[in-house]
C-alpha positions in Angstrom: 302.4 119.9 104.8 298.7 119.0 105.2 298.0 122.0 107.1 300.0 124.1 105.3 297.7 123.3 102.9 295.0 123.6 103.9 295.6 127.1 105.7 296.6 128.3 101.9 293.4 127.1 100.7 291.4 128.5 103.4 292.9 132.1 102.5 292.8 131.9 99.0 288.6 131.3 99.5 288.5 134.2 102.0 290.1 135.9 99.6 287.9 135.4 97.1 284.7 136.3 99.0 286.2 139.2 100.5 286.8 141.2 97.1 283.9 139.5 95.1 281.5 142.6 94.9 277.9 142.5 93.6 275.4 145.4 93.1 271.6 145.2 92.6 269.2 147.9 91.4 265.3 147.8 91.1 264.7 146.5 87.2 263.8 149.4 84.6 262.1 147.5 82.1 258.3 146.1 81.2 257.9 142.5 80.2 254.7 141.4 78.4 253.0 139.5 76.2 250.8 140.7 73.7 249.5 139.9 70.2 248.3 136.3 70.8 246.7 134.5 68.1 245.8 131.3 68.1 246.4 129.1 64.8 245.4 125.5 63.7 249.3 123.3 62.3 248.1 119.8 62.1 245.0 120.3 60.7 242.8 118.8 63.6 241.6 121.8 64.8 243.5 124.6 67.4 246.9 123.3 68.7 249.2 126.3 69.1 249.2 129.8 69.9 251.8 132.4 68.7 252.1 135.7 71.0 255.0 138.4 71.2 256.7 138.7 74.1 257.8 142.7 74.8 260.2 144.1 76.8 260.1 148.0 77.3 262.7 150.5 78.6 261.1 152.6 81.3 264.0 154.3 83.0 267.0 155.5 81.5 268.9 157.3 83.8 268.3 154.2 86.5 270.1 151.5 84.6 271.9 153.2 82.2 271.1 152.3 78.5 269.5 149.3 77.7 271.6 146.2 76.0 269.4 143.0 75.0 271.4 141.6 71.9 269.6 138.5 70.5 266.5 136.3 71.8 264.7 133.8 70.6 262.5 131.8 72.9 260.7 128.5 72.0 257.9 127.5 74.1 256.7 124.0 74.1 254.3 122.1 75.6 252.8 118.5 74.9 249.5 117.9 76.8 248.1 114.5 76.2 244.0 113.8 76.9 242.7 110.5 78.1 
């Protein structure tokens, strides 16, 4: 029954390889950052910088239209000085 069992497993993850398909295509966009402004919270001089991060279309009939639904990225990094 072991081997049976094993032979059942071993062609379920052949299987599973064999019709797993996967395309690639050379990405049709810009990203950049741009706007950066630098800006004083605490009150103890500059501590954080606020920039926009773009992404642009560039090729349409490459990848089809573009879809980008929601972001919202938060950067942060704590650097301590001795």
């Amino acid at each position: 029954m072991n081997k049976n069992l094993l032979f059942v497993l071993t062609l379920i993850i052949i299987a599973a390889f064999a019709v797993n398909k996967a395309t690639s295509q050379n990405p049709a966009y810009n990203l950049s950052a741009k706007n950066f402004q630098f800006m004083d919270f605490a009150g103890d001089g500059i501590d954080a910088m606020i920039f926009d991060i773009v992404i642009e279309h560039t090729n349409l009939a490459a990848s089809g239209p573009f879809e980008f639904g929601f972001g919202s990225t938060i950067l942060i990094f704590k650097m301590q000085y001795e």
